[in-house]
C-alpha positions in Angstrom: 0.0 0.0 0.0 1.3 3.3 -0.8 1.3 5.8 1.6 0.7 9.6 1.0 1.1 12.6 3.8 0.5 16.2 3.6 3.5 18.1 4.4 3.9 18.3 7.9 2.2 16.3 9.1 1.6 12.0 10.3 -1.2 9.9 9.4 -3.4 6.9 10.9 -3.1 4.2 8.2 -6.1 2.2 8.9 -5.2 -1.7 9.6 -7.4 -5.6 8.9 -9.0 -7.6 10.7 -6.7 -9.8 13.1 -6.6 -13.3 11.3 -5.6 -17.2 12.4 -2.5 -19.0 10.1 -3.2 -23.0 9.6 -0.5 -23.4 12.5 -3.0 -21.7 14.8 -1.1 -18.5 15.1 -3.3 -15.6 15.8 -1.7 -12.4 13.6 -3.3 -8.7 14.7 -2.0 -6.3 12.5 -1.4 -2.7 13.7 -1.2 -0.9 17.3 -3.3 -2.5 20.6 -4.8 -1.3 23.2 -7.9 1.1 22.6 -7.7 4.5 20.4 -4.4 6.3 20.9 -4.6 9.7 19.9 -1.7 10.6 17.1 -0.8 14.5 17.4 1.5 16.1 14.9 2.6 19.6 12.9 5.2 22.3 13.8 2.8 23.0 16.9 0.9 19.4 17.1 -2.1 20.9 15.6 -3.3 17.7 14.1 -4.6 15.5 15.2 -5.8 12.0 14.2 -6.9 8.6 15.9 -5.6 5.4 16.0 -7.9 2.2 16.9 -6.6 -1.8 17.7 -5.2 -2.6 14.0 -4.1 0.6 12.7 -0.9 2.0 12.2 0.8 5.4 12.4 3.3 7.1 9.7 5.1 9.8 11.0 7.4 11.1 8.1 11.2 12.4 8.1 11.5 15.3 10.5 7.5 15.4 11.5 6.9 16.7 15.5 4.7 14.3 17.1 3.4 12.4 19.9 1.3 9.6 20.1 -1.2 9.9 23.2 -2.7 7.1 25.6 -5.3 8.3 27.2 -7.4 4.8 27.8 -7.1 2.4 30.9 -5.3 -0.5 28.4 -1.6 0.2 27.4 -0.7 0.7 23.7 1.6 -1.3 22.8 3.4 -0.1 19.1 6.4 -1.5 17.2 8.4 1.2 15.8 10.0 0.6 12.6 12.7 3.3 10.6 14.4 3.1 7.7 17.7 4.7 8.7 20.6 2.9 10.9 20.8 5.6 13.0 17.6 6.0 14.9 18.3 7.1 18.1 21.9 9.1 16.6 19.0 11.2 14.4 16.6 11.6 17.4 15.3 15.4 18.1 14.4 16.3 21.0 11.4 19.2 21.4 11.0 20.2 24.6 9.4 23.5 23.9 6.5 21.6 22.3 5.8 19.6 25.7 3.4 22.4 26.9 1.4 21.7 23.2 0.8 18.4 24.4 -3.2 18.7 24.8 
């Protein structure tokens, strides 16, 4: 699937159902836990949801946060396609108050 953004911003790709292989393997694509609220932008002025199955792309060099605000943890596995993930990391503490 390709995978468009506005500039600026990350989206909520929406996910399948969760399925069972022939070895009895249950597969859930996507994030867990109930909706997880995805905030992005120079200010995180958008804002998009996430439900069980869904998945988030944040884009090169897009501020953002994801946001748990159920009972259930999240659980999310990241995945980059640069060796130097945490070397490329920034920081943006000034954004921390935008946090709604």
């Amino acid at each position: 699937m390709k995978v468009t953004s506005k500039s600026g911003i990350a989206r909520v790709v929406r996910g399948g159902e969760p399925y069972r292989s022939a070895q009895g393997t249950v597969y859930a694509p996507g994030i867990s836990g109930e909706e997880v609220e995805l905030w992005s932008g120079a200010c995180l002025e958008h804002r998009e949801v996430a439900r069980p199955g869904d998945y988030l792309y944040i884009p090169a060099d897009v501020p953002h946060v994801a946001v748990n605000r159920g009972a259930t943890p999240a659980v999310f596995v990241g995945v980059r396609n640069e060796p130097t993930a945490q070397e490329s990391l920034l920081m943006r503490p000034e954004l921390d108050a935008s946090v709604p």
